[in-house]
C-alpha positions as CSV (number, residue, x, y, z in Angstrom):
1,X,96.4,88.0,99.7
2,X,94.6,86.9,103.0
3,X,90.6,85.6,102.2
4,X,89.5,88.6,103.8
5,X,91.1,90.8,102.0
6,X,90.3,88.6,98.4
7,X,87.0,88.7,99.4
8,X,86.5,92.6,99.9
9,X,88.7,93.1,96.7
10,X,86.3,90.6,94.6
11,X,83.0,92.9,96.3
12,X,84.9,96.0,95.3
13,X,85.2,95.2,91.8
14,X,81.7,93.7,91.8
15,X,80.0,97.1,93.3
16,X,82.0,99.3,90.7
17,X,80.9,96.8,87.8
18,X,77.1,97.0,88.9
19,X,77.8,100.5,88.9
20,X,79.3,100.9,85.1
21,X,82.0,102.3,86.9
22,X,85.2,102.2,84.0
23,X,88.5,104.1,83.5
24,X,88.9,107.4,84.3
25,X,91.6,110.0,82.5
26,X,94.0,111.6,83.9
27,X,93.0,115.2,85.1
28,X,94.3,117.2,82.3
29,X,94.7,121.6,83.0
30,X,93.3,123.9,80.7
31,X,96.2,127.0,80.4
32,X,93.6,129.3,79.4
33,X,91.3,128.8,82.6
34,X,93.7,127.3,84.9
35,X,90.8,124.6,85.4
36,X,91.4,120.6,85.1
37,X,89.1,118.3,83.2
38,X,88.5,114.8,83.7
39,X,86.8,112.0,81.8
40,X,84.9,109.2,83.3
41,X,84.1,106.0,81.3
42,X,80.8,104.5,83.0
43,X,78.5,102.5,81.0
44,X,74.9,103.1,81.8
45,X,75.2,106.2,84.3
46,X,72.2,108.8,83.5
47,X,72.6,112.3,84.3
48,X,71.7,112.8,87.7
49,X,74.0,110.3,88.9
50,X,77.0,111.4,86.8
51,X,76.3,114.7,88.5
52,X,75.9,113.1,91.8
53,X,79.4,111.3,91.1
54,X,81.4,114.2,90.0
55,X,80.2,116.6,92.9
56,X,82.3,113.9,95.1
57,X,85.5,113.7,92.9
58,X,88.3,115.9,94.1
59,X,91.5,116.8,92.3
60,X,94.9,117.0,94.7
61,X,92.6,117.4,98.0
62,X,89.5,118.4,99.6
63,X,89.6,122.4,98.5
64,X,89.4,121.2,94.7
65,X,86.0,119.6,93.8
66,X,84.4,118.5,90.8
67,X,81.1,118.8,89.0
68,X,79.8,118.2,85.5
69,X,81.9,120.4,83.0
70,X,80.0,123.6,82.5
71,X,81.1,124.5,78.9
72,X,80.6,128.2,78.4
73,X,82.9,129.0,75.5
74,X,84.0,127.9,71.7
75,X,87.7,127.5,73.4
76,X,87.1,125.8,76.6
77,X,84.9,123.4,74.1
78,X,87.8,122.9,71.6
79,X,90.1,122.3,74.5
80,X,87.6,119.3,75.8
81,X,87.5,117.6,72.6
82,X,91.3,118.0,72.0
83,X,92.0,116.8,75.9
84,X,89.9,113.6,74.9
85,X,89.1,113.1,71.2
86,X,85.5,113.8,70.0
87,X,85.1,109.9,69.6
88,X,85.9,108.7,73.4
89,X,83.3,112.0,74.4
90,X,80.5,110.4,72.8
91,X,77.4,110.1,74.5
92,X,78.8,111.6,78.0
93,X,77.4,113.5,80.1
94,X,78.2,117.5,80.5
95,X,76.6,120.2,83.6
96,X,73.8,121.3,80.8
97,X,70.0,120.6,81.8
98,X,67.2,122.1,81.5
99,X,64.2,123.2,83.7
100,X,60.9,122.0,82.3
101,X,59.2,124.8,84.5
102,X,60.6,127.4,82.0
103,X,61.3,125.5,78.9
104,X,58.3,126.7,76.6
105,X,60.2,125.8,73.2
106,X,63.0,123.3,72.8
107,X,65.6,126.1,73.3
108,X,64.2,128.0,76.6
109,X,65.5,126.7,79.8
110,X,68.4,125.4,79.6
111,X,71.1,126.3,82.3
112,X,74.5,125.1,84.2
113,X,75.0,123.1,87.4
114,X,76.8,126.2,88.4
115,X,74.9,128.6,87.8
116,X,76.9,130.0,85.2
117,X,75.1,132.0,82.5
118,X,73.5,130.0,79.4
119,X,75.3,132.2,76.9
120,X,76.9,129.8,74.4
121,X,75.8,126.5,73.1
122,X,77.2,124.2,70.8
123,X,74.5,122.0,69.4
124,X,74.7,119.4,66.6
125,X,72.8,120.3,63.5
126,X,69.2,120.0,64.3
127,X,69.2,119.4,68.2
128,X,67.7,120.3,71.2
129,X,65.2,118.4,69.2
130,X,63.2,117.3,73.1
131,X,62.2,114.6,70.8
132,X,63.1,110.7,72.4
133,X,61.9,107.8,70.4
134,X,61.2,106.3,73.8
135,X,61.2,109.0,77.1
136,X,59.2,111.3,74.8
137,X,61.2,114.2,76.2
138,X,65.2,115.3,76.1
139,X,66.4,117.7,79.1
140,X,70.1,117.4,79.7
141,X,73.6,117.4,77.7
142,X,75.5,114.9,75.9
143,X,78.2,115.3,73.3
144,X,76.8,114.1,70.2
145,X,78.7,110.8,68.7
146,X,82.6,111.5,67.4
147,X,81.6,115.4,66.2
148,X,82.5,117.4,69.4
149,X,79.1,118.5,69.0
150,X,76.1,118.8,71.5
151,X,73.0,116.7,72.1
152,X,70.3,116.5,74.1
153,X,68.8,113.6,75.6
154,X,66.8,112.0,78.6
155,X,68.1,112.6,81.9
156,X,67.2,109.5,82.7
157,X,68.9,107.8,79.7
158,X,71.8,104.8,80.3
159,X,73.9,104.6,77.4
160,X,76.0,101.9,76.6
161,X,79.2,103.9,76.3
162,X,77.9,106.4,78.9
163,X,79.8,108.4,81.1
164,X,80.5,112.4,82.2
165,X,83.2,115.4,81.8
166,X,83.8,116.6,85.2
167,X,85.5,119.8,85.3
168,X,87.5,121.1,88.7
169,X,87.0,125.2,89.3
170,X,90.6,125.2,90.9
171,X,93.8,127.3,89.2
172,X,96.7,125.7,88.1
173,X,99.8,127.4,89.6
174,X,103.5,126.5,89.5
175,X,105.1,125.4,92.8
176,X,108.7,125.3,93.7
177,X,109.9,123.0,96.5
178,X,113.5,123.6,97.5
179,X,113.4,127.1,95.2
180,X,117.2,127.3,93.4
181,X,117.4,123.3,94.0
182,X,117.6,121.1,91.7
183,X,116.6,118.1,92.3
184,X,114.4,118.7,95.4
185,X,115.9,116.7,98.4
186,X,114.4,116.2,101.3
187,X,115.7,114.7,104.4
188,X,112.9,113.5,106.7
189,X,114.4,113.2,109.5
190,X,115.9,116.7,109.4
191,X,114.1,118.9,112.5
192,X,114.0,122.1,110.0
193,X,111.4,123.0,107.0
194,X,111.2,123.2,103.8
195,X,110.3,126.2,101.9
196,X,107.9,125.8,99.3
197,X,107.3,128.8,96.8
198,X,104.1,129.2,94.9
199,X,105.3,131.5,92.2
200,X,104.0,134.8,90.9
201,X,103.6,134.6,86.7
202,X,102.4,137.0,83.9
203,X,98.7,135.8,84.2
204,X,98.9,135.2,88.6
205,X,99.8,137.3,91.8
206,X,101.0,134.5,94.8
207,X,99.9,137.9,96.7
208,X,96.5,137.4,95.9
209,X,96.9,133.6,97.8
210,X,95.3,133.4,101.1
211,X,98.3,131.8,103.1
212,X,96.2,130.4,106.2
213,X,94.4,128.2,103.2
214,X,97.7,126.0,102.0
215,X,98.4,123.0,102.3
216,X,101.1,120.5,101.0
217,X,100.2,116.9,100.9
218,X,97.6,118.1,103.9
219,X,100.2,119.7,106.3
220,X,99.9,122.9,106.7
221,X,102.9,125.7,106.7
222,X,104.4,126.8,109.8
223,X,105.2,130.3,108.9
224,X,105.5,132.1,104.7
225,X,106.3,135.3,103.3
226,X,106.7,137.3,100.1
227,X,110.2,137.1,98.6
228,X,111.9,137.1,94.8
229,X,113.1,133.2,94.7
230,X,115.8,132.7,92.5
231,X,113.9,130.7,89.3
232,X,115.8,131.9,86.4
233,X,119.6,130.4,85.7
234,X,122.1,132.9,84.9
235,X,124.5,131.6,82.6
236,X,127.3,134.6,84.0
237,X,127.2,133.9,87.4
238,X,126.1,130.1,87.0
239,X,123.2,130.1,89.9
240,X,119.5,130.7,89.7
241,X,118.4,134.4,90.2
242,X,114.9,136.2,91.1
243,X,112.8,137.5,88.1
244,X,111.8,140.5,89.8
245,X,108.5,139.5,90.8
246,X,107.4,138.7,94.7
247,X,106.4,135.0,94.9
248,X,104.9,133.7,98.3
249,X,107.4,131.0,100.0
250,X,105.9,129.0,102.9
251,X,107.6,126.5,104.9
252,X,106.9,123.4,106.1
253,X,108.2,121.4,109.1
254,X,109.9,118.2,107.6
255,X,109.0,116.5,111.1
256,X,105.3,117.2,109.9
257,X,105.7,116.2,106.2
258,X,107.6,112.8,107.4
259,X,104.1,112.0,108.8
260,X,102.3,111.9,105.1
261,X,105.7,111.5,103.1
262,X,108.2,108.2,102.8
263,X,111.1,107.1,100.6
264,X,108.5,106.3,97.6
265,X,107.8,110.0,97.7
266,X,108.5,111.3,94.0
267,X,105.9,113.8,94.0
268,X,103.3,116.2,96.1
269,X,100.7,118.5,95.7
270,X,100.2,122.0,97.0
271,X,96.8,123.8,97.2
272,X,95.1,126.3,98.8
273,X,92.9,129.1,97.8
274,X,92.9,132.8,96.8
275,X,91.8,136.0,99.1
276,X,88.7,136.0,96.9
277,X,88.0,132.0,97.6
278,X,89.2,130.9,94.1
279,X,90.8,127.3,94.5
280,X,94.6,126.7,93.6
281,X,96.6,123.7,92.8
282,X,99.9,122.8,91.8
283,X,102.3,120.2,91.9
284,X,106.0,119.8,91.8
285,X,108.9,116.5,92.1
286,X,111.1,115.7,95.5
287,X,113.3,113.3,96.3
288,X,113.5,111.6,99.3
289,X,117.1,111.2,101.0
290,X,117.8,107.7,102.4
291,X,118.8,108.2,105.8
């Protein structure tokens, strides 16, 4: 490693170590929303920079970003704490704040980043208490040490063993490069495409995709259509067969996917969004042909 290059390593590391900037999860899907969650490990972040942090964070590209994790159900709460234990959640952030203008009690104002409505809460025994043994106040949301549980505390507050829950409003969908391949080989220096279905399942329509929104590894698709893609092996006639169901299959010039994919290549990401601006994202393995 040249000096140069040391030297903007070492001032990397420094910057994300004056920031409290520590490991970050893996983005882990939620099958009953389709969202991912992520959790960030950064030691003294308050609140309005953890939400300032997560607003930048994408998952698989651009179309998929993140914010605090607006938890508005017993279920999607269960799934946090079982996605990251209630102990490593303690004391992070979550999208909950609340707006001293309306907040005449301890329980009135309190709302999500989104916008979502403030319909179920989850708070330890005794809190929102809006009682700080130093800021005098409490106005955003914690998870409460190793219970799963809510807290409230200062906006403003650093904790040691701070951090934040960012949650990414994007659907999980199954992708199939190659479909009826298996495994997905690509040659890159082929002139054709390579068709790429997003597939339709009990709980999603690939109809209800907006094709001219796709991408795959950030190229997008030179033509698609609606077809049946064999998926399911039949054990009589020994090849994959349709299900029944149309699944949208777009292809992709290989001269345009060789710009963004090499021979380390093991896996890529498809997103996109739906006719009604949802967000999409799935993923799916290739193998790069040596040429």
């Amino acid at each position: 490693m040249g000096l140069l290059k040391q030297g903007v390593f070492v001032m990397i590391l420094i910057t994300f170590l004056a920031m409290g900037i520590g490991s970050v999860s893996a983005a882990v899907p939620n099958p009953a929303n389709g969202h991912f969650y992520e959790l960030v490990n950064a030691a003294g972040i308050d609140w309005s920079a953890a939400r300032a942090a997560a607003s930048e964070m994408t998952q698989g590209g651009p179309l998929c970003s993140g914010h605090l994790a607006t938890v508005t159900s017993q279920e999607e709460n269960n799934f946090i704490v079982s996605a990251f234990t209630a102990g490593a959640l303690s004391n992070k952030w979550i999208g909950g704040f609340q707006d001293g203008a309306n907040s005449s009690t301890v329980n009135d104002g309190w709302q999500w980043v989104t916008g979502e409505p403030w319909s179920y809460t989850n708070w330890n025994s005794g809190e929102p208490s809006n009682h700080h043994y130093t800021q005098g106040y409490e106005d955003a949301v914690t998870f409460w040490a190793d219970s799963g549980n809510w807290n409230d505390a200062p906006s403003e507050w650093q904790y040691w063993n701070g951090g934040y829950v960012v949650e990414y409003d994007c659907r999980q969908v199954i992708v199939d490069i190659k479909p009826g391949s298996d495994p997905n080989s690509i040659n890159l220096k082929s002139k054709g495409v390579v068709p790429v279905a997003i597939l339709t399942t009990e709980d999603f329509d690939a109809a209800d995709v907006n094709a001219g929104t796709v991408t795959l590894a950030g190229i997008a698709p030179a033509k698609w259509e609606m077809l049946d893609v064999p998926e399911i092996w039949d054990t009589v006639l020994m090849m994959y067969v349709g299900d029944g169901d149309l699944d949208m299959v777009l292809y992709f010039s290989t001269r345009d996917l060789a710009t963004v994919l090499d021979s380390s290549s093991t896996m890529t990401t498809l997103e996109g969004a739906t006719s009604e601006g949802g967000h999409i994202l799935g993923t799916d393995t290739l193998r790069i042909l040596r040429a």
